[in-house]
C-alpha positions in Angstrom: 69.9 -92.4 -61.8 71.6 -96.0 -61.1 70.6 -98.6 -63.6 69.9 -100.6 -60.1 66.3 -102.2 -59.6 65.3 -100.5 -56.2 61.8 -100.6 -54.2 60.5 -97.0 -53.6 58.8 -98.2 -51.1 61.3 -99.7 -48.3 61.9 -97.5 -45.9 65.3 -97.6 -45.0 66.8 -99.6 -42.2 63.9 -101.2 -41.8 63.5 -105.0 -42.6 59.3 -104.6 -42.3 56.7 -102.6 -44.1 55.1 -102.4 -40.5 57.5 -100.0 -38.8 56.5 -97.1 -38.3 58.7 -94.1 -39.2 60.9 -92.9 -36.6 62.4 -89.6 -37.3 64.0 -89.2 -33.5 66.2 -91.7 -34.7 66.6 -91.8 -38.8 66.3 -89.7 -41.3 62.7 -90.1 -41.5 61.7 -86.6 -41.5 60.6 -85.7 -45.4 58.9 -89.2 -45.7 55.7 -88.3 -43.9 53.2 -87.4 -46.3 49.7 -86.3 -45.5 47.4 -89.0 -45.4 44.8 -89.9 -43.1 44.4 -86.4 -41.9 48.0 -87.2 -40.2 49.1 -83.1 -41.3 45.8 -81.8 -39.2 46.6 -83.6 -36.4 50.3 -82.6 -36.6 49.1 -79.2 -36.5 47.1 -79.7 -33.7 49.8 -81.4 -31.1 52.3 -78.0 -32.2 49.1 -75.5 -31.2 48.3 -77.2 -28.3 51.8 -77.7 -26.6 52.7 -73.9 -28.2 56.4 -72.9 -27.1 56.6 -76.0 -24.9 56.4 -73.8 -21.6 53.8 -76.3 -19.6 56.1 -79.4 -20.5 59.0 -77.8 -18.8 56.9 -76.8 -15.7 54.2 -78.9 -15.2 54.9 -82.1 -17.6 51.7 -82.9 -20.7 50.4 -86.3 -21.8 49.3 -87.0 -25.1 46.9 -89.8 -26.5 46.6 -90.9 -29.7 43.5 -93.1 -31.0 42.0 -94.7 -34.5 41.9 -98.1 -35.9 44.9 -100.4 -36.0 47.1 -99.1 -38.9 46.3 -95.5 -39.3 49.3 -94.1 -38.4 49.1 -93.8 -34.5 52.7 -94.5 -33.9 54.1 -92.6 -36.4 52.3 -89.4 -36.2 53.3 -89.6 -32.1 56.7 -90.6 -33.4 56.7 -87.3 -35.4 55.3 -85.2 -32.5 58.3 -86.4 -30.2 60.5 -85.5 -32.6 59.1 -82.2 -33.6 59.5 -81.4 -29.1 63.1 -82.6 -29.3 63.9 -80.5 -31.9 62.3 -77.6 -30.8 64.0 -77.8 -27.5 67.1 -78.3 -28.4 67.2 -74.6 -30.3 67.0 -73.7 -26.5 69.7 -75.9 -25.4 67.6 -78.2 -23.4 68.2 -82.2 -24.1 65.2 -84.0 -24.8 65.3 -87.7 -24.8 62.9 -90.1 -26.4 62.1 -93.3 -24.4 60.5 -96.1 -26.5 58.7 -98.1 -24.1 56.2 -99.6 -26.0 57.5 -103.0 -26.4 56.5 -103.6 -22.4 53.5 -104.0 -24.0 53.9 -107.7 -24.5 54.8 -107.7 -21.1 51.8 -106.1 -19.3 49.3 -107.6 -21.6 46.3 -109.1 -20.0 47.7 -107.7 -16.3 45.4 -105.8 -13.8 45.8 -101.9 -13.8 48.4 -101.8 -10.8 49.9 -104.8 -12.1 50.7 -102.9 -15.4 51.7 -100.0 -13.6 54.4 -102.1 -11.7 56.1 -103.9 -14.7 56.3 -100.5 -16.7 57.6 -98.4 -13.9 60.0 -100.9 -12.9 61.3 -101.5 -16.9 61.5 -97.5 -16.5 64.6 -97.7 -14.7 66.3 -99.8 -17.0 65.2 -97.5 -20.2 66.1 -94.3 -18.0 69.2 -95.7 -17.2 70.4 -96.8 -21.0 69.8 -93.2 -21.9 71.9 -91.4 -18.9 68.3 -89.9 -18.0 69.2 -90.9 -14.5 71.3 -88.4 -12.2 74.0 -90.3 -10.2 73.4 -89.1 -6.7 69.9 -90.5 -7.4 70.5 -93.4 -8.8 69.9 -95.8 -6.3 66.9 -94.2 -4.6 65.2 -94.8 -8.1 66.2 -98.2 -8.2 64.6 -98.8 -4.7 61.6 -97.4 -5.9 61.6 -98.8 -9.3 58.5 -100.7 -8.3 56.5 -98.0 -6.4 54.6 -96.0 -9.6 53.3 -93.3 -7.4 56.4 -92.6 -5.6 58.6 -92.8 -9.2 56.6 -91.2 -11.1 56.2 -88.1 -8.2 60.0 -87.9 -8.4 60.7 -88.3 -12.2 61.7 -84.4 -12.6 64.3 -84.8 -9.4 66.0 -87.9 -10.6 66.5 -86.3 -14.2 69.6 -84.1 -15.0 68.7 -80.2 -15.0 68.1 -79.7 -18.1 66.8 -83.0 -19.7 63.2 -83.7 -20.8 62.0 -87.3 -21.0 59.5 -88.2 -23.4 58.2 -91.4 -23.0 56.1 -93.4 -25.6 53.9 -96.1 -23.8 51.5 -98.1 -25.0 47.9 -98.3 -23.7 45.7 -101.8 -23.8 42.1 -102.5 -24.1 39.9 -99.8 -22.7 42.0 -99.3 -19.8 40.6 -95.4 -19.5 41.9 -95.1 -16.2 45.5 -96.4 -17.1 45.5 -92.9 -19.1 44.1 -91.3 -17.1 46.7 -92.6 -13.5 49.7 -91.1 -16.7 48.1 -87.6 -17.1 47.5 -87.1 -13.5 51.2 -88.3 -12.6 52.9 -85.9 -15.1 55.6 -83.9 -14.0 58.2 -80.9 -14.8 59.9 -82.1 -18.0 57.7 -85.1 -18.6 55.7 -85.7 -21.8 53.5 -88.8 -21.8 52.8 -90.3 -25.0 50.2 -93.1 -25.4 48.4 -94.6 -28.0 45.6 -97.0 -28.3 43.4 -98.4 -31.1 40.2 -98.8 -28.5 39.3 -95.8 -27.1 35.7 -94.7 -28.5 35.0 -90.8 -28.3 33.1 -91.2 -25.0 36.2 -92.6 -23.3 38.3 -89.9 -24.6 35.3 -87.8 -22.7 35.8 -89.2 -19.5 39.5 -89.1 -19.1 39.4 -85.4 -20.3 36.8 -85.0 -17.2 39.1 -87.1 -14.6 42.4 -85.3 -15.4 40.7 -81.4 -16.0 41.9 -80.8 -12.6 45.5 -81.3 -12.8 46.0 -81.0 -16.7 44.8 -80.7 -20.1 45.7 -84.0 -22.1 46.3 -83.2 -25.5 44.2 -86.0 -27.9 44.8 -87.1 -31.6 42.8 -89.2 -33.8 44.3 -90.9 -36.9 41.8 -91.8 -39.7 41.3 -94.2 -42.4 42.4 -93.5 -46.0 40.3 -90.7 -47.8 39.8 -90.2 -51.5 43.5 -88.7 -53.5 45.2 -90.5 -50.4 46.7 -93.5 -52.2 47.5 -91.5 -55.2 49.7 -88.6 -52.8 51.8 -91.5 -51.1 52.6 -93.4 -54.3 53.6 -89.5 -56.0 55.7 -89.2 -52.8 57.7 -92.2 -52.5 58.0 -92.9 -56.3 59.1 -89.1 -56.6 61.6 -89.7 -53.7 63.5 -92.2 -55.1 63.4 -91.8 -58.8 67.0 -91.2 -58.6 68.1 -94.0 -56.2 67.2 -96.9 -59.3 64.6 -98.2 -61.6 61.2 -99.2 -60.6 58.2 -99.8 -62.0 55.4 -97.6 -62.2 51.5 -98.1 -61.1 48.8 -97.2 -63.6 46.2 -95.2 -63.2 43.5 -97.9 -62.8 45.8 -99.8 -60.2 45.8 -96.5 -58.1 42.5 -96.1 -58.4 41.6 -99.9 -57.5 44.0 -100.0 -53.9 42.0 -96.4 -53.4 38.6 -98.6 -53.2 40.0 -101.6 -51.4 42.6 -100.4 -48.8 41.2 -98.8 -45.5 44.7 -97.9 -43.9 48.4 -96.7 -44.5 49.6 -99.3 -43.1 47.8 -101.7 -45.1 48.5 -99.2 -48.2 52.4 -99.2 -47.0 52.5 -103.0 -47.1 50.9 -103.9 -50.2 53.3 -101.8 -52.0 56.3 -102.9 -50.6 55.0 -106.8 -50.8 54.0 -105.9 -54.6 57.2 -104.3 -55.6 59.1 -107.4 -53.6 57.8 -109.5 -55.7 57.8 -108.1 -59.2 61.9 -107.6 -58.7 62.2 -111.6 -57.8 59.4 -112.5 -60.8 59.4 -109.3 -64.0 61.9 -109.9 -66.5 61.3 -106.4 -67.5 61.0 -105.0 -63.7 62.1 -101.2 -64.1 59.6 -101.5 -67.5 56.7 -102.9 -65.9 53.3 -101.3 -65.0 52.4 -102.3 -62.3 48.7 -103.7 -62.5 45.8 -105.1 -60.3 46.6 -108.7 -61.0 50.3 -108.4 -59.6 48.8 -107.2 -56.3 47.0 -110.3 -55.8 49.9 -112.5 -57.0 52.2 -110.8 -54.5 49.4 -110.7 -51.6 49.1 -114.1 -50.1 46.5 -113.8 -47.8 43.9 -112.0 -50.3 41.4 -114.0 -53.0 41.0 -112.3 -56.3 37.2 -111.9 -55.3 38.2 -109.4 -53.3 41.7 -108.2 -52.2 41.0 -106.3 -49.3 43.5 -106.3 -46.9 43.9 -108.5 -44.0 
């Protein structure tokens, strides 16, 4: 162990305790830890898609719902990679497409108005990634803002062999936006979407509209649950005991964030702000216990009557 002052919980490259893990593209893998019921539904997504046959010939779309901050992104971000993975022990490429960020984009747009910005910021995605097959190239690019016509085509402008899994966000209630994504799924296409508004009885409905064509495969992230708080902090403090020193929470600390903090991200924030701030402040940092009071010096926008997150 380096005699380094380290905080267990940064998660490595990122520059924001909001990021949620991305283990198609880091070595995010072993940080998961299960929370929120985040293992269950892990489970579930592997049963349901089984040996990945009905991706490869008939193309699955996945939701994922639950309050802002329970996980959504990272659990589907876990799921993607779990399919990549798995396909590649059978030599087939599968390539994650993060298109999420049109988000800000499409935001306050009509339904086909949406469904025009994101096909047509498609191409340019498909393209960065070589998803695109050259004798098709342009064809796509004429179509970029025809959804129907794209997305009835995806499997044809792919290479042989390729899978595209594409992570898109889903606003408001927009039930039939999931809904237009399930129905237009395709050979070697997984959908992955994710929204924080959808109430059971929506879920309900799009399962109706889409019975015909598929079966979409539906997740729910939870809030925090009693032992929660105390299995992340054992993980991450466990997992880098040998990269420095830290400090360590007591018992009455865990117990207090258990009471107070509804979500992991909200759980993953307070940490990492708490532990920011006792390196710039303790004299005695990789000594310290870490205590109630340092929480609420560290968290700016909570009163001491009651630090409940944001």
């Amino acid at each position: 162990m380096t005699s380094d002052p380290v905080n267990p919980f940064v998660v490595d490259p990122f520059v924001s305790a909001s990021q949620a893990l991305v283990p198609f593209k880091e070595d995010h893998d072993g940080l998961y830890v299960p929370v929120d019921d985040s293992e269950r539904q892990y489970l579930i997504f592997q049963r349901q898609l089984g040996d990945l046959s009905s991706v490869m010939t008939s193309g699955r779309a996945v939701l994922a719902t639950g309050d802002t901050g329970c996980g959504k992104s990272a659990l589907l971000n876990r799921c993607a990679n779990w399919v990549k993975t798995q396909l590649a022990q059978r030599s087939v490429v599968a390539k994650v497409v993060d298109a999420t960020r049109v988000h800000f984009m499409v935001e306050g747009l009509a339904l086909a108005e949406r469904m025009v910005v994101m096909c047509d910021n498609l191409f340019d995605l498909m393209d960065q990634r070589g998803l695109i097959r050259s004798e098709f190239r342009d064809e796509f690019e004429r179509n970029r803002r025809e959804p129907d016509r794209v997305y009835r085509n995806l499997d044809r402008y792919m290479p042989p062999n390729h899978v595209l899994i594409l992570l898109l966000p889903a606003s408001g209630d927009l039930w039939r936006e999931v809904t237009r994504y399930a129905v237009h799924a395709r050979p070697r296409v997984l959908f992955m979407l994710e929204s924080d508004k959808f109430g059971r009885e929506d879920v309900d409905r799009i399962e109706r509209e889409v019975a015909k064509w598929t079966r979409i495969v539906v997740l729910t992230s939870g809030r925090l649950v009693e032992g929660d708080v105390r299995r992340f902090v054992e993980a991450r403090t466990e997992q880098n005991a040998s990269r420095g020193r830290f400090p360590r929470l007591t018992d009455d600390t865990v117990a207090a964030i258990g009471k107070r903090l509804h979500t992991v991200a909200q759980l993953q924030e307070t940490l990492q702000r708490t532990f920011d701030y006792l390196m710039d402040h303790a004299d005695d940092y990789g000594d310290a216990l870490v205590t109630v009071e340092h929480i609420i010096e560290a968290t700016e926008h909570v009163s001491k009557d009651g630090w409940e997150s944001r």
